[in-house]
PAMI-141475 format. One record per residue (C-alpha): residue number from 1; residue in three letters; x, y, z. Coordinates in nm, 4 decimals, decimal comma. Example, Ala and Ser with C-alpha at 12.3 -4.5 7.8 and 13.67 -1.06 7.14 Angstrom:
+-----+------+----------+----------+----------+
| pos | code |       xx |       yy |       zz |
+-----+------+----------+----------+----------+
|   1 |  ALA |   1,2300 |  -0,4500 |   0,7800 |
|   2 |  SER |   1,3670 |  -0,1060 |   0,7140 |
+-----+------+----------+----------+----------+
END
This chain:
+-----+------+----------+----------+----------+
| pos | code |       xx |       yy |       zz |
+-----+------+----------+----------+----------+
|   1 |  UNK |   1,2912 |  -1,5050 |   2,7765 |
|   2 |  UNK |   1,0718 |  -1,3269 |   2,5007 |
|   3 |  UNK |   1,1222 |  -1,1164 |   2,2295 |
|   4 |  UNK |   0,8490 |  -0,8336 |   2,1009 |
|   5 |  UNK |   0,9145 |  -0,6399 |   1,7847 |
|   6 |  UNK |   0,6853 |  -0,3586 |   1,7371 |
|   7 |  UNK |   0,3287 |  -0,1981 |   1,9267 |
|   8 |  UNK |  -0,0396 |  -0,2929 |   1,8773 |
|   9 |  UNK |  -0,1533 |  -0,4801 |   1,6485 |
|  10 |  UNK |   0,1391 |  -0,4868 |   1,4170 |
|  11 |  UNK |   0,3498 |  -0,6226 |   1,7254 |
|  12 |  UNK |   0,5161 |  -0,9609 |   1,6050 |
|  13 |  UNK |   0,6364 |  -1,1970 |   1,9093 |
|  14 |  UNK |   0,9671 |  -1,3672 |   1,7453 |
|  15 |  UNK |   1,0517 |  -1,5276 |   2,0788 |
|  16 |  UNK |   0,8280 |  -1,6644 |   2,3345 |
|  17 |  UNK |   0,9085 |  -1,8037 |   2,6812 |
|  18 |  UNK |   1,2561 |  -2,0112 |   2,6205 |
|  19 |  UNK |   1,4229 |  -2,0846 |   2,9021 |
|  20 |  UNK |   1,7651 |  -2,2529 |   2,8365 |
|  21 |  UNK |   2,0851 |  -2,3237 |   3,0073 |
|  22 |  UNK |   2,4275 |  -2,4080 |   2,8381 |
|  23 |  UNK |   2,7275 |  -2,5458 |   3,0679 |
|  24 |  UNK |   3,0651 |  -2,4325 |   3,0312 |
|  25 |  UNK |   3,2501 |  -2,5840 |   2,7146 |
|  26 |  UNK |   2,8756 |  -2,7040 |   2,6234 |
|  27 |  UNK |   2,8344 |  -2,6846 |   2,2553 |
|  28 |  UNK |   2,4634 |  -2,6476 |   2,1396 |
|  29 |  UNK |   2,3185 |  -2,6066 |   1,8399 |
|  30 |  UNK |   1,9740 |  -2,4418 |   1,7495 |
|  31 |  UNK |   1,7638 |  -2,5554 |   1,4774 |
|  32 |  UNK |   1,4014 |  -2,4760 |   1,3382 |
|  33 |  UNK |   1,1849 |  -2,3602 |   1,0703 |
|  34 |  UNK |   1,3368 |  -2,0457 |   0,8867 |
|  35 |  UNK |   1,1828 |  -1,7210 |   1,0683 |
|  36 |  UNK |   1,1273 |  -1,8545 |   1,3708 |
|  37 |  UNK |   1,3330 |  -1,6780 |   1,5687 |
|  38 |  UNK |   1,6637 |  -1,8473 |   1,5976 |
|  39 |  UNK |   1,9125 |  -1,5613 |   1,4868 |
|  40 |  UNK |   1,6835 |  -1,2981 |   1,7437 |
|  41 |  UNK |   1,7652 |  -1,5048 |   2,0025 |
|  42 |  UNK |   2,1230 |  -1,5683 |   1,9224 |
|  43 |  UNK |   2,1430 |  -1,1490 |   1,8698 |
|  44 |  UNK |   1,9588 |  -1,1405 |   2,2697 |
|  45 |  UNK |   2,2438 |  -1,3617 |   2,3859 |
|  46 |  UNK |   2,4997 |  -1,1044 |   2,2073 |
|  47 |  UNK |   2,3948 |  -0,8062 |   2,3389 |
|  48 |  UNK |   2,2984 |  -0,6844 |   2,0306 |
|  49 |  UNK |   1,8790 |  -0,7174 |   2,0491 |
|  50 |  UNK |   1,7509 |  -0,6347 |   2,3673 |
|  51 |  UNK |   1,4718 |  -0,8828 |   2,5305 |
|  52 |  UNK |   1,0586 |  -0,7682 |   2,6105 |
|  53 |  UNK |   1,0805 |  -1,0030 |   2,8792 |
|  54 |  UNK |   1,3002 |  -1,2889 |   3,0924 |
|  55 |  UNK |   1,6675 |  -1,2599 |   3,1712 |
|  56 |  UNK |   1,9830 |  -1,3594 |   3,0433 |
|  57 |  UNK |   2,2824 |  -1,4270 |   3,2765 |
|  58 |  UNK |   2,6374 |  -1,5239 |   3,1878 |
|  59 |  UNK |   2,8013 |  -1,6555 |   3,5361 |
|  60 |  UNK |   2,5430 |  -1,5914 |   3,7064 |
|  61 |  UNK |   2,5754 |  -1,1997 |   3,5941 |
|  62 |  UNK |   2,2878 |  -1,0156 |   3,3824 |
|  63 |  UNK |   2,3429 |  -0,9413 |   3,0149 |
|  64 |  UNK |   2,0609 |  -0,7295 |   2,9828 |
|  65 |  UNK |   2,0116 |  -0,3890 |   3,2656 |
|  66 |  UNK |   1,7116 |  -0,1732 |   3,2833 |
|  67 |  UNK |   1,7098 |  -0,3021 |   2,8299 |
|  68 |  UNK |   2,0826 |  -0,1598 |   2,8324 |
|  69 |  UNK |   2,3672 |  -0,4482 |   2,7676 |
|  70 |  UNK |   2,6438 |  -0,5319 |   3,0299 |
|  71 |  UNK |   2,9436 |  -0,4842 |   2,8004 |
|  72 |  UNK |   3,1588 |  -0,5506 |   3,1313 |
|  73 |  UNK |   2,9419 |  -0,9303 |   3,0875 |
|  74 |  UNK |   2,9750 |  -0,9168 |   2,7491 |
|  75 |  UNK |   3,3508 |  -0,9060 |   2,7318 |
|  76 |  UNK |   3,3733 |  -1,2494 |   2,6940 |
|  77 |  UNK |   3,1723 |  -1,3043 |   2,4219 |
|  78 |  UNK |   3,2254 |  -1,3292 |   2,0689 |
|  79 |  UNK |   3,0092 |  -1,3633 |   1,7506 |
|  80 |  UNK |   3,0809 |  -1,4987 |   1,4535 |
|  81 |  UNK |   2,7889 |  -1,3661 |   1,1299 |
|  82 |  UNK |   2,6915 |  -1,5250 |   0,8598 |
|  83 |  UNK |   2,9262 |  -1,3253 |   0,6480 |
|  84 |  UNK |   3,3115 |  -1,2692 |   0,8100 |
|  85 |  UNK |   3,2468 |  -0,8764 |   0,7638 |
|  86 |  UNK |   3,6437 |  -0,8519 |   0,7338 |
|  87 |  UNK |   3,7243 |  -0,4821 |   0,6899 |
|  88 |  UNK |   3,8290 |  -0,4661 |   0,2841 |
|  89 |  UNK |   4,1286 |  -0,2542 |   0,3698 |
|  90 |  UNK |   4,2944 |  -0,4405 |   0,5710 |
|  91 |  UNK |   4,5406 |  -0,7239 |   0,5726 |
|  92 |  UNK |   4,4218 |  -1,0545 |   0,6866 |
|  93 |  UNK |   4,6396 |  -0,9916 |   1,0429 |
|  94 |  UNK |   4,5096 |  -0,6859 |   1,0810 |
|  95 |  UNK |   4,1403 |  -0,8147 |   1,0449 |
|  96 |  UNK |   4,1975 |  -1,0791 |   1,2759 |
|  97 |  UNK |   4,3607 |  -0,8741 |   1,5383 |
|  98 |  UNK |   4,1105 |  -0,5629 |   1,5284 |
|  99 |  UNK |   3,9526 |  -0,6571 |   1,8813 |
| 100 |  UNK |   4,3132 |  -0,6131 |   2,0309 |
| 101 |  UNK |   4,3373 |  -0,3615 |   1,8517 |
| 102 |  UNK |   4,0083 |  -0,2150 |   2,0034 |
| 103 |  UNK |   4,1125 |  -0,3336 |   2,3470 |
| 104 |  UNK |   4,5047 |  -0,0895 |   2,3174 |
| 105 |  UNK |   4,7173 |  -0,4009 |   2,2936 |
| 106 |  UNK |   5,0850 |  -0,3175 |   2,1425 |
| 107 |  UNK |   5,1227 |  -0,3689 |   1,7663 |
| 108 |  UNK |   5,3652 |  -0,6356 |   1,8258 |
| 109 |  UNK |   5,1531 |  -0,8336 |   2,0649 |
| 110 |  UNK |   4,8283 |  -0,7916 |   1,8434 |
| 111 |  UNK |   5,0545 |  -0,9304 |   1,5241 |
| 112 |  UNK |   5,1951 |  -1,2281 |   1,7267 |
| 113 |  UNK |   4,8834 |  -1,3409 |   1,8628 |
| 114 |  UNK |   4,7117 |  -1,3092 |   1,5242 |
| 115 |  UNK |   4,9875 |  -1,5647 |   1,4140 |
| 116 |  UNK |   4,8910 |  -1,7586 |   1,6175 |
| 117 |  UNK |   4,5166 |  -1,7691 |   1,5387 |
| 118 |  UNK |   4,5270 |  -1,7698 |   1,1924 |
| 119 |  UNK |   4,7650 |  -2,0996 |   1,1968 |
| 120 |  UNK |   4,5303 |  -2,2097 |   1,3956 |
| 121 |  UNK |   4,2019 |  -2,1617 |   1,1846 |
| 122 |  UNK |   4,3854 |  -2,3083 |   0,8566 |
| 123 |  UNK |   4,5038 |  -1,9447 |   0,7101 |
| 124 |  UNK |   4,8813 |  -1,9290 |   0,8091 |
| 125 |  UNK |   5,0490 |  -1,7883 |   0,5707 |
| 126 |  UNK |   4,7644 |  -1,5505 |   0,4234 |
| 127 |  UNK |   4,8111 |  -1,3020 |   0,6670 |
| 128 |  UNK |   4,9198 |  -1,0328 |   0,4264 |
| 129 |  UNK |   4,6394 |  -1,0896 |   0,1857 |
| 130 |  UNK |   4,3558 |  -0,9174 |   0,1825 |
| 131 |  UNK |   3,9646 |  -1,0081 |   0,2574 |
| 132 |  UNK |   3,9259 |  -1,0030 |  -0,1950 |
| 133 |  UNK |   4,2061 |  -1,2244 |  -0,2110 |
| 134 |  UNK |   4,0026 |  -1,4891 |  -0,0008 |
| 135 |  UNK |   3,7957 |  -1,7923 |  -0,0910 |
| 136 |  UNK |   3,4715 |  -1,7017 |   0,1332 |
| 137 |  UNK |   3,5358 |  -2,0186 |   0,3650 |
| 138 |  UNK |   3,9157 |  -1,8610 |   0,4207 |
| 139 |  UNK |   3,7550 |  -1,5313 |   0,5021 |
| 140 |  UNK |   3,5059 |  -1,6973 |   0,7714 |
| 141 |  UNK |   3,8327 |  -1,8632 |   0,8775 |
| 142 |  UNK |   3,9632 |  -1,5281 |   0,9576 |
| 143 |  UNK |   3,6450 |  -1,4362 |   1,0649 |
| 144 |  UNK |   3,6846 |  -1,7310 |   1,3257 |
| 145 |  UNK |   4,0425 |  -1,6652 |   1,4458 |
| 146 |  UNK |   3,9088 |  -1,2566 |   1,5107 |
| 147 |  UNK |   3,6104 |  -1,4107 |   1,7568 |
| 148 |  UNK |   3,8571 |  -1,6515 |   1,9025 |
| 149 |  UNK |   4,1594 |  -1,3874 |   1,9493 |
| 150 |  UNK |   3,9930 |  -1,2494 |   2,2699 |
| 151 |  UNK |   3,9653 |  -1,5810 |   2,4046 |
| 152 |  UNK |   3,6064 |  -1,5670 |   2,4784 |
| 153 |  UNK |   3,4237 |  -1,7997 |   2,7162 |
| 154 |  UNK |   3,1336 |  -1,7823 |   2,5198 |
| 155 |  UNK |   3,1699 |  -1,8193 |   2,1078 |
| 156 |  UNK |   2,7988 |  -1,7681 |   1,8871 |
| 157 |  UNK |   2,7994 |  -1,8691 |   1,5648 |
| 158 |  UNK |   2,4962 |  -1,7711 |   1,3342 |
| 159 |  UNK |   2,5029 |  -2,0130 |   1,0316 |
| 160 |  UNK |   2,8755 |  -1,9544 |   0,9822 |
| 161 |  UNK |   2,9043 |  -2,1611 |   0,7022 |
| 162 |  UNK |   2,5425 |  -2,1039 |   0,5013 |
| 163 |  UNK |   2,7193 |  -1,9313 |   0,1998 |
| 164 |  UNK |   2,9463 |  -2,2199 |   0,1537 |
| 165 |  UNK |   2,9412 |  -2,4839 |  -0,1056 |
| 166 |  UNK |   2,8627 |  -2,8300 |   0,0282 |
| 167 |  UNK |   3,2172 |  -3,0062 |  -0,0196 |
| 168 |  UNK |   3,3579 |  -2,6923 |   0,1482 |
| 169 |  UNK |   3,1113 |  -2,6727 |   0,4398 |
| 170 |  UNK |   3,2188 |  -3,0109 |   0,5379 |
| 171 |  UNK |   3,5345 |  -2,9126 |   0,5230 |
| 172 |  UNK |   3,4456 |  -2,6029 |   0,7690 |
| 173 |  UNK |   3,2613 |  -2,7944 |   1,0237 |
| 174 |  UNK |   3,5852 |  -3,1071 |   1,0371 |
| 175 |  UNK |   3,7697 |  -2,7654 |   1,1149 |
| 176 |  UNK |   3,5418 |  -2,6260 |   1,3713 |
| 177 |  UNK |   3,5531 |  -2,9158 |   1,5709 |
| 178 |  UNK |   3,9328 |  -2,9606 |   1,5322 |
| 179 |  UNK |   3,9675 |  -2,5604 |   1,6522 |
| 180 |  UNK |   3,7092 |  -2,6474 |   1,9288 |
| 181 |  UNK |   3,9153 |  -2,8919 |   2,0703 |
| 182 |  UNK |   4,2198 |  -2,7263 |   2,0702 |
| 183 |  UNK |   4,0547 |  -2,4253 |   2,2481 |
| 184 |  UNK |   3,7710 |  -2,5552 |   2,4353 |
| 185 |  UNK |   3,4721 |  -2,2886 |   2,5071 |
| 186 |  UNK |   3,0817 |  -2,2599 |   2,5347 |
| 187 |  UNK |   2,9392 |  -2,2520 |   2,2099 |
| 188 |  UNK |   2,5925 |  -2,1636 |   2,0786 |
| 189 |  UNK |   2,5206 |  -2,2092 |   1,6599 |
| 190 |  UNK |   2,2242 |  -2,1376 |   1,5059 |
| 191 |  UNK |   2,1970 |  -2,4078 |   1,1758 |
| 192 |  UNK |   1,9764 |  -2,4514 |   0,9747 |
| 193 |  UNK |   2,1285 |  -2,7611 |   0,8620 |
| 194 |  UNK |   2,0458 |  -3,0999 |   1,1163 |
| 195 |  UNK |   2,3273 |  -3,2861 |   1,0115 |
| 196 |  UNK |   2,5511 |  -2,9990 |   1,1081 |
| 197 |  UNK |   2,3973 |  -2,9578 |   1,4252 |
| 198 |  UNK |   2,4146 |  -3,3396 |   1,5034 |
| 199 |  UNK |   2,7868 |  -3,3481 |   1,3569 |
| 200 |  UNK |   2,9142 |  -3,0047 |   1,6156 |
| 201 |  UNK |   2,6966 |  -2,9720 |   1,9029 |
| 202 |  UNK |   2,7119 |  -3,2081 |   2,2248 |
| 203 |  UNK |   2,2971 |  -3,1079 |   2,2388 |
| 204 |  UNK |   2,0434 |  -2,9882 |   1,9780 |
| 205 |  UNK |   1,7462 |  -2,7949 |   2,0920 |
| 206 |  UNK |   1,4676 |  -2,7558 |   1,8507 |
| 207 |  UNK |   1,2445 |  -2,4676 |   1,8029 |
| 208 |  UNK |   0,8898 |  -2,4175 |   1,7073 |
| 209 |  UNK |   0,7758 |  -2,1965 |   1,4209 |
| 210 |  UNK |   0,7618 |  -1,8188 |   1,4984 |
| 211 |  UNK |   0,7246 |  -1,7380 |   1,8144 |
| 212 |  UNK |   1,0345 |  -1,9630 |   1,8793 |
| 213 |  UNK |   0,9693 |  -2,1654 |   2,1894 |
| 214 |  UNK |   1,1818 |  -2,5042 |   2,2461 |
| 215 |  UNK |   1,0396 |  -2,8410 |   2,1768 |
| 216 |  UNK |   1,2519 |  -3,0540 |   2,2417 |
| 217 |  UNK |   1,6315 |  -3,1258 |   2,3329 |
| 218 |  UNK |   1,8365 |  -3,4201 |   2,1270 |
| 219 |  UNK |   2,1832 |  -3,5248 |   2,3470 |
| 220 |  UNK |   2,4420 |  -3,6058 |   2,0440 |
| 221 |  UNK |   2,6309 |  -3,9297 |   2,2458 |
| 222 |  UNK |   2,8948 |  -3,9275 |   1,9689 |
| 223 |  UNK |   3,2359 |  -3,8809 |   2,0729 |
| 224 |  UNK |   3,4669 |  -3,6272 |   1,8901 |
| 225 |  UNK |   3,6437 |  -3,5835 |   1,6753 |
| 226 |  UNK |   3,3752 |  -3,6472 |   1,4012 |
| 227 |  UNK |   3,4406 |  -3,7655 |   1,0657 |
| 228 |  UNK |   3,1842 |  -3,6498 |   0,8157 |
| 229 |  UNK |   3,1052 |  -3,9905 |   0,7287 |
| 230 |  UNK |   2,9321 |  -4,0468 |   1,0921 |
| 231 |  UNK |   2,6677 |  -3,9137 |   0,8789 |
| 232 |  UNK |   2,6169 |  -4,1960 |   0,6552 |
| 233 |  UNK |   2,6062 |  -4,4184 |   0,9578 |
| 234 |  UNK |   2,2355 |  -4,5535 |   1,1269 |
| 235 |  UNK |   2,3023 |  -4,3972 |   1,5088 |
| 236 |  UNK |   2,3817 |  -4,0969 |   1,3240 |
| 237 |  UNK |   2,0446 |  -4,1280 |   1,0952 |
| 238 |  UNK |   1,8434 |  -4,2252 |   1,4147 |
| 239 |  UNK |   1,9137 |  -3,8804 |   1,5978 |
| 240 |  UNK |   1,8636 |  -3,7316 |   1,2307 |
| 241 |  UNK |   1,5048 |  -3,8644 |   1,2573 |
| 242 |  UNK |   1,4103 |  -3,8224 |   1,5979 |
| 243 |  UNK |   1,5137 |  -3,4221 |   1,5528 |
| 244 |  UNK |   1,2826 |  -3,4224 |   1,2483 |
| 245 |  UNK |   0,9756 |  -3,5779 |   1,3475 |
| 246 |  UNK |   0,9946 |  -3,3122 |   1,6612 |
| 247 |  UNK |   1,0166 |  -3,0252 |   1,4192 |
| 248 |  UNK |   0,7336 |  -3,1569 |   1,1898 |
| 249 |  UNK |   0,5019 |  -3,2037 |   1,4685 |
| 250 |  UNK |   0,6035 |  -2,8126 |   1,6524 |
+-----+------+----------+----------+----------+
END
């Protein structure tokens, strides 16, 4: 798959010839120099940034048509941004439940299933407040439990957690996993951070400098749940330095 922005001679290739498969319940993170492509590709995957070239199949069904997106495919995919976008107006519940909401579920079915995400995401009892009322890692909690409402088989996250203090983001990605493993689906994050990646994803594929092309692919053979202090350990530092002497030498 590639990615083309623009004509002539001010065309810029973001994306160049990746070809990558992720099995169901798969969690893989992306990592790579900043600019090189990472988010475009995680956008292609969406539906939201149509590929030059290459295809993109979810079950074995195109995303992309004629450079139009399946949304019939895409139904079963959610996003989560680096900021939660949570509409300002609107409670906590109501944020959370606005793809039900979008999809003509009953009022009393969207509020009870919002329930039940936001106890699951850490933010039961919230669900009146609104988004100003929020730390920012409780609104990309509820911008969590809103991907994870439509039970998606497919969940992208694009640096969920960048805007986040570090005592916090740890907190966020002991969470993440714990929410993971109660509700099991293919995941795709984008990271800038390597000890993140190594600490979520069950593989980390590393990208070159723009055009992105991959690598190299890391397995992470640590089981989960993981603590944060797996990072302090030496497996854990000797998958940290394989991933960065492949990115020095892309």
């Amino acid at each position: 798959m590639s990615k083309r922005f623009g004509t002539g001679g001010r065309a810029v290739d973001a994306v160049a010839g990746v070809d990558l498969a992720v099995a169901p319940r798969e969690v893989v993170a992306l990592v790579g120099p900043s600019g090189c492509g990472k988010t475009t590709l995680l956008r292609i995957l969406a539906g939201l940034t149509a590929p030059t070239a290459g295809a993109v199949e979810l079950a074995d069904r195109p995303v992309w048509s004629g450079g139009r997106p399946d949304r019939a495919a895409l139904a079963s995919v959610a996003m989560v941004f680096q900021e939660a976008n949570l509409l300002p107006w609107a409670t906590v519940e109501d944020n959370v439940a606005l793809p039900l909401r979008l999809r003509g579920l009953s009022r009393s079915e969207r509020r009870a299933r919002a329930r039940i995400l936001c106890s699951l995401t850490g933010i039961g009892g919230f669900e009146r407040r609104r988004p100003h009322e929020l730390s920012v890692g409780m609104r990309q909690r509820a911008a969590l439990a809103r991907a994870l409402i439509v039970e998606p088989s497919v969940l992208l996250l694009d640096e969920p957690f960048a805007a986040l203090d570090a005592i916090t983001r740890d907190a966020m990605d002991e969470e993440l996993q714990r929410v993971w493993m109660a509700r099991p689906t293919t995941a795709v994050l984008v990271t800038h951070s390597m000890p993140e990646a190594v600490l979520l994803a069950d593989r980390v594929v590393s990208l070159s400098a723009r055009p992105a092309r991959v690598v190299g692919v890391a397995e992470v053979p640590f089981p989960r749940p993981r603590p944060i202090e797996l990072e302090h350990t030496p497996e854990f530092q000797d998958v940290l330095r394989t991933l960065r002497e492949r990115l020095r030498g892309a």
